[in-house]
N, C-alpha and C positions, 0 to 999 in steps of 0.2 A: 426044536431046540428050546430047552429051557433051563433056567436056573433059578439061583436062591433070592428072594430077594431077602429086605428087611424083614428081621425080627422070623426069618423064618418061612414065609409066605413065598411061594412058587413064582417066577418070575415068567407070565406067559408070553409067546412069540403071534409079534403082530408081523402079519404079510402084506406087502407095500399092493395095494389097485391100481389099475394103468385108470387114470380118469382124463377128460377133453381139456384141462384149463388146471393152470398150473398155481396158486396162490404164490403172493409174494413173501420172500425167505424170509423178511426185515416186519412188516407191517401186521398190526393187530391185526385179529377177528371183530367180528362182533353177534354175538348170538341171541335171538328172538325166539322165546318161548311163550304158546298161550295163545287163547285165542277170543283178544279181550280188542273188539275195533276201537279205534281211540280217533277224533276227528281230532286236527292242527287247523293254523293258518292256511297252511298249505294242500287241504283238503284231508278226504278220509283213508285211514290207512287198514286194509284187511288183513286181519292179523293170522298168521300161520308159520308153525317153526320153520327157522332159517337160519342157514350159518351165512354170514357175508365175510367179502375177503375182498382185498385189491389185489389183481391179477399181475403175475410177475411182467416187467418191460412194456410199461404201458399204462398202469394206474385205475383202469376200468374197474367197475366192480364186480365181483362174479360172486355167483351163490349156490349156496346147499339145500338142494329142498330131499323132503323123505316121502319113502313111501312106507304107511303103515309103522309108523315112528308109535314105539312105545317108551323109551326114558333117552333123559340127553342131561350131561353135566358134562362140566367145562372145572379149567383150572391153570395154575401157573406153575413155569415150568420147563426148563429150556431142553430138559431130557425128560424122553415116554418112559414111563413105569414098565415097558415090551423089552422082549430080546427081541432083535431082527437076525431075519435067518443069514443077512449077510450082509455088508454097509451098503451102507442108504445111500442109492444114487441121486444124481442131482434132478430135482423135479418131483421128486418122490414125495407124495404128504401126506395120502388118504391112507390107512391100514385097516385089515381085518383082523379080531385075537381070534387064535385058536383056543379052546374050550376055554371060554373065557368063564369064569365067575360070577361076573355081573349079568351075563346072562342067565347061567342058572338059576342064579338070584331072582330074577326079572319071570322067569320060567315058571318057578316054584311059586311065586306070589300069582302071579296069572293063571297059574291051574289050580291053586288054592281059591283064591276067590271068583273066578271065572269061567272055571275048566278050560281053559283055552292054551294052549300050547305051544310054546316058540320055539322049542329046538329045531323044528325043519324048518321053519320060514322065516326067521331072524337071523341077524347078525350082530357083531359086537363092531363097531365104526370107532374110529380112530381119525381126529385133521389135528394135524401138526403145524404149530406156527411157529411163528419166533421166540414166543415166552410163554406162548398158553399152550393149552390142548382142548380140543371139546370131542367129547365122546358119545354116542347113541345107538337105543338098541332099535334096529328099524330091518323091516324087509325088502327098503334096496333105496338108492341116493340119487340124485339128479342134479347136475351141474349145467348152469348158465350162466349169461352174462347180462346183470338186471338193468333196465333205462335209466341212466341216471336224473332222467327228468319228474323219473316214479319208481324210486328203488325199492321202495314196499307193494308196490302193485303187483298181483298174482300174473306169476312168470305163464307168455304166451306159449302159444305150442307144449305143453307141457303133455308127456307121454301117457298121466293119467287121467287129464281133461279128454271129455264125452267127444266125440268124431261130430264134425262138422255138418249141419243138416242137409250143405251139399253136397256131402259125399253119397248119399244114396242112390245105392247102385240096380235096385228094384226093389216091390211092393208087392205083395203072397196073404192069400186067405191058407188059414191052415183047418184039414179037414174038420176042426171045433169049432170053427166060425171064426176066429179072431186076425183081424190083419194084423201083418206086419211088415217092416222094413229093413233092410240091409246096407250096413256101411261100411266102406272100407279103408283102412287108413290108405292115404297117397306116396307111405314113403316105402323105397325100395326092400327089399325083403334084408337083402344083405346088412342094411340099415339098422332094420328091425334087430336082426339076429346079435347085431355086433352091441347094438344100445342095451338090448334084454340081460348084460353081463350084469348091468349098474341096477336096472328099475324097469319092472314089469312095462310090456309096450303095449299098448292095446290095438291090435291088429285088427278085430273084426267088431261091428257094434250091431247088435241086431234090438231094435226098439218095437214096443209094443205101439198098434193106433187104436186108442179107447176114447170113447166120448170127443173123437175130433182132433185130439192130442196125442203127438208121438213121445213118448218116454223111454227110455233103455227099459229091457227087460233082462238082456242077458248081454255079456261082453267075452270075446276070446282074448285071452291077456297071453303073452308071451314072455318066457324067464329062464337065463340060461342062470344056472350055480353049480361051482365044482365040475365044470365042464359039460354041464347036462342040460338040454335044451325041452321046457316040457310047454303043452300050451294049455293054459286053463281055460273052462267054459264056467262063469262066475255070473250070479245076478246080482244087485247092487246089495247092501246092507236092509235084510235081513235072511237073504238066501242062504248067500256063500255060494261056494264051488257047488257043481253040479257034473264037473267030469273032466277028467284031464287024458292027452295023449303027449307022447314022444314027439316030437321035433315040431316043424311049424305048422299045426294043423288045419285045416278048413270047417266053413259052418258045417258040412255034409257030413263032417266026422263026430257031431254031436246032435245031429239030425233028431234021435231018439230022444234024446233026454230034453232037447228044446219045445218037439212035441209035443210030448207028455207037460212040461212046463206049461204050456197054450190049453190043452187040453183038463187042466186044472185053475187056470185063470178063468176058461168059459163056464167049469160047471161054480165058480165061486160068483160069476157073477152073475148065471142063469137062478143061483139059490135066493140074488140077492132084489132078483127079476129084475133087471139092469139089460138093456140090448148090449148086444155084441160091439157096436161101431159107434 
C-alpha cells in the first residue's frame, strides 16, 4: 500500500516487527551516535550506537543496539511519514519500509564509493515514540534491557559478542598443521532460530591456536529474512563470507572451505617462516 505524500513524493508502507520489549507510548528516546569514549565522574563510558527508551509498565530502560548499522537520524513527530498496511496495534513500534529511498540512497553512495552493496543485507528501521522517530539503515536490531547502574556499558550476552572460552567443545590439527578450536553457543536451537528474525545469531565459533593464542578465525552466523533461514560461514573483518547454506547449518557443512582457509593460513606463515603453533 501506498500513497501520495507531500508535494508529490510517494508515500511508502512501513510493516510493524514483532520485537521482545515494548517501549513506552508516552516517554522520550534518547539516541547515541559515534564512537567517541568520553570518561565522567561516574566512570568511562564505551561508546556505540544506541536507541534507549523506558519500557512500557514498569520504567526500566531498554535499548536498540545494530547490527552492521550504516545511517541513523531521528526527528519530531507525532505521525510516521509510512502508510501502515493496517492500524497499528497496541504495542506495536519497530517498522520495516518497503523499497524505501533512503536505502537506495544509502546503497548508491556505498557502491559509489565502496562497491559494497546493501540491498540484500540491509534494512530501512523505523522506532516510534511519542513525538520522535529515529530511523536506521542496519542488517538486523537487538533489544534489551540495560543495568541501570551502567546504562552505557556494552550489553552482556549480546548475540554478536565472540562465544565464550568455555564453551569449547574440542581441539583438531588440520592436515596443514594448524590447530584449532570449536565453540558452541549454549542456547537452544529453537532460540537461535526464533532471535535470527531480529540479528544475526552466532551459533558456532571456530578459533585459530597461533603462537599460544586462540583468536576467531571463522564464525557460523545465523539469519532468518522474509521467511528464509540461511546460515553464514563468515571470518571476522577483512575476510567476509566464505559460504553459506539453507537452514541451520553445521561446521561439517563448510568443512571445505574452512580447510582450505587453514591450509592458506599455514602456507602464509610457512612463507613467513613462523611455526605452526
Amino acid at each position: 500500500m501506498s500513497g501520495e505524500g507531500p508535494e508529490g513524493l510517494p508515500r511508502l508502507t512501513a510493516r510493524p516487527v514483532p520485537v521482545p520489549v515494548t517501549a513506552d507510548p508516552v516517554a522520550p528516546p534518547r539516541l547515541v551516535y559515534g564512537g567517541l569514549d568520553l570518561t565522567s565522574r561516574t566512570g568511562r563510558d564505551d561508546a556505540y550506537p544506541a536507541v534507549y527508551f523506558e519500557v512500557t509498565d514498569g520504567g526500566a530502560l531498554g535499548r536498540v543496539t545494530f547490527e552492521g548499522l550504516d545511517a541513523v537520524r531521528a526527528a519530531r513527530g507525532e505521525t510516521l511519514p509510512y502508510v501502515l498496511p493496517r492500524a497499528r496495534a497496541a504495542g506495536e513500534w519497530v517498522f520495516t519500509v518497503d523499497q524505501s529511498l533512503w536505502l537506495a540512497e544509502r546503497h548508491r553512495y556505498e557502491k559509489q564509493c565502496y562497491d559494497t552493496s546493501l540491498l540484500d543485507s540491509h534494512q530501512h528501521y523505523v522506532f516510534r515514540f511519542h513525538d520522535d522517530f529515529v530511523e536506521a539503515i542496519a542488517e538486523g536490531i537487538w533489544l534489551d534491557r540495560a543495568d541501570p547502574a551502567d546504562p552505557f556499558g556494552r550489553p552482556d550476552r549480546h548475540p554478536l559478542a565472540e562465544l565464550d572460552p568455555g564453551l569449547v567443545g574440542g581441539r583438531f590439527r588440520s592436515p596443514s598443521g594448524i590447530e584449532w578450536e570449536l565453540r558452541r553457543s549454549l542456547r537452544p536451537d529453537d532460540d537461535l532460530l526464533g532471535d535470527s528474525r531480529l540479528c544475526s545469531q552466532r551459533v558456532w565459533q571456530l578459533n585459530l591456536i597461533l603462537d599460544g593464542q586462540s583468536r576467531e578465525g571463522a564464525s557460523i552466523w545465523l539469519r532468518t529474512r522474509n521467511g528464509n533461514t540461511w546460515s553464514r560461514f563468515v571470518r571476522p573483518w577483512p575476510g567476509g563470507a566464505l559460504d553459506r547454506r539453507s537452514g541451520l547449518a553445521q561446521p561439517d557443512d563448510f568443512a571445505a572451505s574452512w580447510q582450505a582457509y587453514l591450509a592458506d593460513v599455514a602456507e602464509r606463515r610457512r612463507q613467513m617462516s613462523r611455526p605452526d603453533s
